[in-house]
C-alpha positions as CSV (number, residue, x, y, z in Angstrom):
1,X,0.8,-2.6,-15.4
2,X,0.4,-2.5,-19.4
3,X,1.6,-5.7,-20.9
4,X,1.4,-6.7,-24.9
5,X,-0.9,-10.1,-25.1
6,X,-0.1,-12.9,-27.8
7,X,-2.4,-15.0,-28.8
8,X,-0.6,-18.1,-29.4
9,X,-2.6,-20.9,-27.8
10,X,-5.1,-21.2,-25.1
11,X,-2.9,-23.5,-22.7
12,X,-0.2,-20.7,-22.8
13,X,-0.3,-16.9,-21.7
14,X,2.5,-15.0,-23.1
15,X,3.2,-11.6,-22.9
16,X,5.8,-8.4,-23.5
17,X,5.8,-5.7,-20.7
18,X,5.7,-2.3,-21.1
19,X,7.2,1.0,-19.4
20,X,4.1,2.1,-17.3
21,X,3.2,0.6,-13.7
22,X,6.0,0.3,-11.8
23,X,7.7,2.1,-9.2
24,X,11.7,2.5,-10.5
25,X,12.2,6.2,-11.6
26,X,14.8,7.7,-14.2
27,X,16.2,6.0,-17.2
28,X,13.9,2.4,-15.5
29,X,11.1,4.0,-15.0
30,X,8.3,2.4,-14.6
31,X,8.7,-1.1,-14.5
32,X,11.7,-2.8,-14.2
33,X,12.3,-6.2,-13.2
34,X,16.1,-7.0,-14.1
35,X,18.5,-7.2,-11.5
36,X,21.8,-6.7,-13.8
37,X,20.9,-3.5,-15.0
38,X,22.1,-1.0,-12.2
39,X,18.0,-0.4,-11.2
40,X,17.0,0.3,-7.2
41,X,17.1,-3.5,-5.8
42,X,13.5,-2.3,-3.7
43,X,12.2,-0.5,-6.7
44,X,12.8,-4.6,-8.8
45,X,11.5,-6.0,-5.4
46,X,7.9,-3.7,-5.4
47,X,7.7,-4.2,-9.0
48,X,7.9,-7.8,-8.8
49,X,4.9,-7.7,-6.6
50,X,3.4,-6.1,-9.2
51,X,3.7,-8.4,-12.0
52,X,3.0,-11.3,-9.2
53,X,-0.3,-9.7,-8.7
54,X,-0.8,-8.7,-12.6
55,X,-0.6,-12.5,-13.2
56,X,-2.5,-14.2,-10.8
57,X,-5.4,-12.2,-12.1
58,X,-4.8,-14.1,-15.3
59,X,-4.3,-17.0,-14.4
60,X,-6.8,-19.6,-12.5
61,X,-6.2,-20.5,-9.2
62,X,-4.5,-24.0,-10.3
63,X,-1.6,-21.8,-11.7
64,X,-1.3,-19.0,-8.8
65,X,2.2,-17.9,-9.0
66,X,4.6,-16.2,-6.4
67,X,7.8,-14.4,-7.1
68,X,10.0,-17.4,-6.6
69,X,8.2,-19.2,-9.4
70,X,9.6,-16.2,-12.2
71,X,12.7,-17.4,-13.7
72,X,15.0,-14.8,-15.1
73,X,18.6,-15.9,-16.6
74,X,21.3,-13.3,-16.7
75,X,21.8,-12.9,-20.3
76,X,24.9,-12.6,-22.1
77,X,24.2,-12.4,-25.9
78,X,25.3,-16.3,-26.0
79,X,23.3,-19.5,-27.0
80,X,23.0,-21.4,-24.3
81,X,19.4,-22.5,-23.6
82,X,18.3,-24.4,-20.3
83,X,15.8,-26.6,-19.4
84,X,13.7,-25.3,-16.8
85,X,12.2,-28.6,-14.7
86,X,11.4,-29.7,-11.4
87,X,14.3,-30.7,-10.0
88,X,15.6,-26.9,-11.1
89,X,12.4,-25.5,-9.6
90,X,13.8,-27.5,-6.0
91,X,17.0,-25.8,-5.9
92,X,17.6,-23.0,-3.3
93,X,17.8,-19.5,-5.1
94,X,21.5,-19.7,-4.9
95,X,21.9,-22.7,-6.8
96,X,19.2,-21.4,-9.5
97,X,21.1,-18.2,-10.0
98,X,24.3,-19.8,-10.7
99,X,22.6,-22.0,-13.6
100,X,21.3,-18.9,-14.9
101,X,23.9,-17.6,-15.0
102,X,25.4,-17.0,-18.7
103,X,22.0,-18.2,-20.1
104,X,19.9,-16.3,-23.0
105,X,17.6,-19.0,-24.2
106,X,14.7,-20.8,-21.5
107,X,12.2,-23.7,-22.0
108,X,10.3,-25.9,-19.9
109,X,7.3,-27.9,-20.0
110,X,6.4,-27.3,-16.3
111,X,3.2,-25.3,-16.0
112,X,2.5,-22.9,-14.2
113,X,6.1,-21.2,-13.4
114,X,6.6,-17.9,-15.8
115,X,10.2,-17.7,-18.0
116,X,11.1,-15.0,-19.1
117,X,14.0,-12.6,-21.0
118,X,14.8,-9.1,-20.8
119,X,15.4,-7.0,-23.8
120,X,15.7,-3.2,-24.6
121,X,16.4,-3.1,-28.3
122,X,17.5,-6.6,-28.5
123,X,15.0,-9.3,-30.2
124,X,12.2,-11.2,-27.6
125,X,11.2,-14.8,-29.3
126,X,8.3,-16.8,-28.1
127,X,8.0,-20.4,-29.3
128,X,5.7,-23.2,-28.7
129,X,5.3,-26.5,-29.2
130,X,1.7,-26.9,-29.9
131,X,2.2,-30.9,-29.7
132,X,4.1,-31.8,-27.0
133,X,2.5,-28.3,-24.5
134,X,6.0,-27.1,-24.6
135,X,7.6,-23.1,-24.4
136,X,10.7,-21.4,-24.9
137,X,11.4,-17.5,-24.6
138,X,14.6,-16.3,-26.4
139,X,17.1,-13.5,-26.3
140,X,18.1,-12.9,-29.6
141,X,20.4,-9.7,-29.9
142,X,22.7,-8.8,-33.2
143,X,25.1,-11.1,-31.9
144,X,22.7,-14.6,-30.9
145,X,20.4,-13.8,-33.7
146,X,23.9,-13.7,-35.8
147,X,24.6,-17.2,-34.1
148,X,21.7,-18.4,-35.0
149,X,19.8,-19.3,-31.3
150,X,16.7,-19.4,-32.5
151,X,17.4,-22.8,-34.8
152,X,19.8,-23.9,-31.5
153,X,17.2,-23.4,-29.2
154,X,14.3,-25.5,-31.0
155,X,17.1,-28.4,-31.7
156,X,17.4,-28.0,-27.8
157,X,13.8,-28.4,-27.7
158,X,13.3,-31.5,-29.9
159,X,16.5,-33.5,-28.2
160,X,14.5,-32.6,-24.9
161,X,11.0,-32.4,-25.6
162,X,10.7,-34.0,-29.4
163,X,9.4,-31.0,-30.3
164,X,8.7,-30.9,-34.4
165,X,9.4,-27.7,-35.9
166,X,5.9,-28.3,-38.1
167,X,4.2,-28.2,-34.7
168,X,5.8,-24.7,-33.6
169,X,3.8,-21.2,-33.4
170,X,5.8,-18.5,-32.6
171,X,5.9,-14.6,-31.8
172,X,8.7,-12.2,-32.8
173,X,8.1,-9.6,-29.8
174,X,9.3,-5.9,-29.3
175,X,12.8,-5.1,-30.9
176,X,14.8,-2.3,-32.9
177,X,13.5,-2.4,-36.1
178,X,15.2,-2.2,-39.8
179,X,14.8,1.5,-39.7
180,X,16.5,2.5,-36.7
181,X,19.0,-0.7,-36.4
182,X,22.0,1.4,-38.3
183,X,25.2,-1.1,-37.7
184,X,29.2,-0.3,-38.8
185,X,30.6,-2.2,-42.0
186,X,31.8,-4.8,-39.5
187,X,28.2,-5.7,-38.1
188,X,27.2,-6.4,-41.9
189,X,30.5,-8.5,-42.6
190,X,29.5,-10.6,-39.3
191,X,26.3,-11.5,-40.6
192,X,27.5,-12.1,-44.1
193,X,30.6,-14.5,-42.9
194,X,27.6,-16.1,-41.0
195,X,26.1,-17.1,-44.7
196,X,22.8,-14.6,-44.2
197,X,21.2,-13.9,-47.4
198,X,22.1,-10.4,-47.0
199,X,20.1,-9.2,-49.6
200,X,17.0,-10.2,-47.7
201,X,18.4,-8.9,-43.9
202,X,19.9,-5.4,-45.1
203,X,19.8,-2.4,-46.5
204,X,22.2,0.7,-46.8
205,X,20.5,3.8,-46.3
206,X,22.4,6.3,-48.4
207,X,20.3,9.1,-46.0
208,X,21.5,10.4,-43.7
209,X,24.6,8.7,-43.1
210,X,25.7,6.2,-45.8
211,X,25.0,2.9,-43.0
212,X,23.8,-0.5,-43.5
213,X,21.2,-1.4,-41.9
214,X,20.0,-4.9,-40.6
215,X,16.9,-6.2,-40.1
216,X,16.4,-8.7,-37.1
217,X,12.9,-9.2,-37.0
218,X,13.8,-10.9,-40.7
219,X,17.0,-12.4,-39.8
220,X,15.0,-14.7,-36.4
221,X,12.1,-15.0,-38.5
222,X,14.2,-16.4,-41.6
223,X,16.0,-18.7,-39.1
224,X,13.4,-20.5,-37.9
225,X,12.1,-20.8,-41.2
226,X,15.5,-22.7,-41.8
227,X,14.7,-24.7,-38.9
228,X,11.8,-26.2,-40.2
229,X,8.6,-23.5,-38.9
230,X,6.2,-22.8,-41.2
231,X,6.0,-19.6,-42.1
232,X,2.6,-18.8,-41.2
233,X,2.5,-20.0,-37.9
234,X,5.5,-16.9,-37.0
235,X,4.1,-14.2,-36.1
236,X,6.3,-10.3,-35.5
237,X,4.8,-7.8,-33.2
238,X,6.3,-5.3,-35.8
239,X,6.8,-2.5,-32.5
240,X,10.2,-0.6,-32.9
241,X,11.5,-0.3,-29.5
242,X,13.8,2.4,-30.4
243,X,10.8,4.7,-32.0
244,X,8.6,4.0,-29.1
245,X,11.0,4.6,-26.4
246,X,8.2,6.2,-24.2
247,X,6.4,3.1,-24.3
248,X,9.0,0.4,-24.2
249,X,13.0,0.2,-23.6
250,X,15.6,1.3,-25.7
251,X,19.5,0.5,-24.9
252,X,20.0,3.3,-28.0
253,X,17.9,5.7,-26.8
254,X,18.2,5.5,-22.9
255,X,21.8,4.0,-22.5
256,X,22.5,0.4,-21.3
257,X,21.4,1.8,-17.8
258,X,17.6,1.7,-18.1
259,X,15.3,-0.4,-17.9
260,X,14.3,-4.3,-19.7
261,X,11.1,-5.5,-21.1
262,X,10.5,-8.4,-19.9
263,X,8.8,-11.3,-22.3
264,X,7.4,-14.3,-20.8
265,X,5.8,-16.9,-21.1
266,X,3.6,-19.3,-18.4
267,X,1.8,-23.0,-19.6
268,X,-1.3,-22.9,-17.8
């Protein structure tokens, strides 16, 4: 399978998938590892395989990893974050999917066990707590990015973890870029009720259309700023999933039944 490396830190492997390596076909094809997205439920079970066996050649034998270990929530452009720690890791499958249930923000400080978020268009955040050997992977769509779950998600982690922002490096992953995030009037008016600097996050494009246009690479990166990150240790990917719909996911190009990427990260 093709994955996007970040280099954050050397206890932590963290990574965005791309389209090519699996086995789902159509609008998912290749790989596909979300269960809420109308995909072949044997296609998401091969594919898992996959990325089982993609990782363990990462990772040292200490951190082996099986497809129980990968924790998915089922997103719901929320805020809610969970913790992710052993007694979670104990429950049946059952009981996990229930607590995932509604969830678009993960962390942990339990190594070895990958958390992840699925996005198609939507905005991937990594962040980690260089300090305390903490991670967190976020879902940040127009609508959590608009509610700010970045900031809510690294107050999460510093009530549970005592995470310092100062200590935080993070990656902006593969999203829908400024260019080809065109939003109605009412998009623009939620982010500016929100107090957004709008100046900074938008831009009406008078071509071809006459439609704002926001930019949520900008709008995470700005919030975390906000939260206390310094700006040098946030890093953006800068790939458009939208323009490079043969390579990654796109809701806008492919429909809302295709495929995720999935964005992960594993402390080793």
């Amino acid at each position: 399978m093709e994955v996007i490396e970040y280099s954050i830190d050397a206890r932590l492997y963290a990574f965005s998938s791309c389209r090519k390596g699996g086995v789902s076909s159509g609008n998912y094809a290749e790989f596909n590892i979300n269960t809420y997205c109308g995909d072949k439920e044997e296609d998401i079970v091969e594919n898992r395989k996959i990325l089982v066996s993609f990782l363990n050649k990462k990772l040292d034998e200490a951190n082996s990893i099986n497809e129980d270990n990968i924790i998915l929530p089922h997103q719901v452009h929320g805020t809610k974050v969970l913790q992710i720690d052993q007694d979670f890791i104990k429950l049946p499958q059952e009981l996990r999917k229930e607590q995932l249930e509604g969830i678009d923000a993960l962390m942990t400080n339990v190594h070895g066990v990958p958390i992840g978020v699925s996005t198609a268009d939507c905005i991937p955040v990594i962040i980690y707590d260089t300090k305390q050997d903490v991670v967190a992977v976020v879902h940040a769509g127009w609508r959590g990015t608009k509610e700010r779950i970045v900031e809510k998600t690294i107050r999460q982690m510093s009530l549970s973890y005592s995470t310092e922002a100062k200590d935080i490096h993070a990656v902006i992953g593969p999203g829908i870029s400024v260019d080809a995030f065109e939003v109605g009037d009412e998009v623009y008016e939620a982010f500016a009720d929100a107090k957004f600097e709008m100046k900074d996050i938008s831009q009406r494009y008078t071509y071809p259309n006459n439609k704002w246009h926001i930019d949520l690479w900008k709008c995470n990166k700005n919030s975390m700023i906000a939260a206390g990150v310094d700006a040098e240790n946030i890093e953006i990917s800068g790939i458009c999933t939208y323009n490079n719909a043969d390579r990654f996911f796109s809701a806008r190009r492919l429909g809302v039944k295709s495929g995720r990427i999935l964005t992960a990260a594993i402390l080793k």
